[in-house]
C-alpha positions, 0 to 999 in steps of 0.5 A: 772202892765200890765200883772199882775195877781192880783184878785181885793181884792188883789188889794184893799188889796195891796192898803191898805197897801200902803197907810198905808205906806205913811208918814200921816205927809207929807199928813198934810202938803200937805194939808197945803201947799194947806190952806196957797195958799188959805189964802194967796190968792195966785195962786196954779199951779199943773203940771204933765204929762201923769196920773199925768196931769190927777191927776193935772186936777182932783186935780185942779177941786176939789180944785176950786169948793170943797173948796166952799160949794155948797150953796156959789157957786154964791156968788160972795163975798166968797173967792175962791182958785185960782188954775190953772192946766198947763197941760189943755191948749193945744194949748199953750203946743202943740205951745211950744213944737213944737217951742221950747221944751216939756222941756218948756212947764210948765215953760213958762206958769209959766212965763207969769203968776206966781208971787212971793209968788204963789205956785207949787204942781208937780206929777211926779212918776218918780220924773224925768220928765224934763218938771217937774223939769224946772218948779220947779226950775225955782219956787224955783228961783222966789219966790214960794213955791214948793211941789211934790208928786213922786214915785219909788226912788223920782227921782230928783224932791224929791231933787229939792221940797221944801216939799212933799209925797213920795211913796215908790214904784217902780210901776207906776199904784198904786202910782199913785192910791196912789196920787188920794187916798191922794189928796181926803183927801187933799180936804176934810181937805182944804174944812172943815178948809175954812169953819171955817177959813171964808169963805170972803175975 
């Protein structure tokens, strides 16, 4: 997108339309995907690198907290998600990218903490970020279950994911807006089917 010039209602319009394009069918499923961690009560890991961490970490924080209505969030009885973004700790990326790979950074947290029936949610535009898909193949080996959200041509991730978004769209910036668009959607869907599922567990 650097170097374009785009007036903003181009750009919201652009915006609109690409979200239009996107399969409403797999963003369901997306948000199932996220509603059967919680009523599982398994552990929802998110990855990505670059915008995508950024999304994992926005995506993880709305999840944590938007899935308990406000007036609940000190009571201690009301069954939360458990979801944990891998690209915040940086001391341990930064350890295991200096002594082994970058490669390894996600797949060895997953090692240490991930247990069969948890789940994998990986953003990856290119849908090729190696780092990525060590850590879903490594899921798909060990009983968790696996859901990408890519880009461009969906690279090898959208053939390793068990289920996932596509956006059909060779530019970084807006299928990354595109992810960030859906993922709010995500969270208002989980939050209104935990509150009428019941809310303790």
């Amino acid at each position: 997108m650097l170097g374009r010039t785009l007036d903003a209602p181009a750009y919201l319009d652009r915006l609109r339309d690409e979200l239009a394009r996107v399969d409403a069918a797999a963003v369901e499923r997306w948000a199932d995907f996220v509603f059967d961690a919680w009523t599982r009560g398994s552990t929802l890991y998110v990855i990505g690198n670059g915008g995508s961490a950024a999304a994992a970490s926005h995506l993880s924080v709305d999840l944590g907290k938007g899935t308990v209505a406000t007036d609940n969030l000190r009571d201690e009885s009301h069954r939360r998600l458990r979801v944990v973004s891998l690209t915040d700790n940086v001391p341990w990326i930064t350890a295991v990218a200096n002594d082994l790979d970058y490669q390894q950074v996600f797949v060895q947290q997953l090692m240490s903490a991930a247990v069969d029936g948890d789940a994998l949610m990986a953003f990856s535009g290119s849908g090729n970020s190696p780092n990525v898909l060590a850590a879903v193949d490594w899921a798909n080996r060990h009983g968790l279950r696996t859901f990408g959200l890519t880009g461009f041509d969906g690279g090898r991730l959208k053939q390793l994911q068990q289920d996932g978004v596509h956006v059909d769209l060779d530019d970084m910036g807006m299928v990354e807006s595109v992810h960030v668009c859906l993922f709010h959607w995500v969270v208002d869907d989980v939050y209104a089917r935990t509150q009428q599922t019941g809310r303790h567990g």
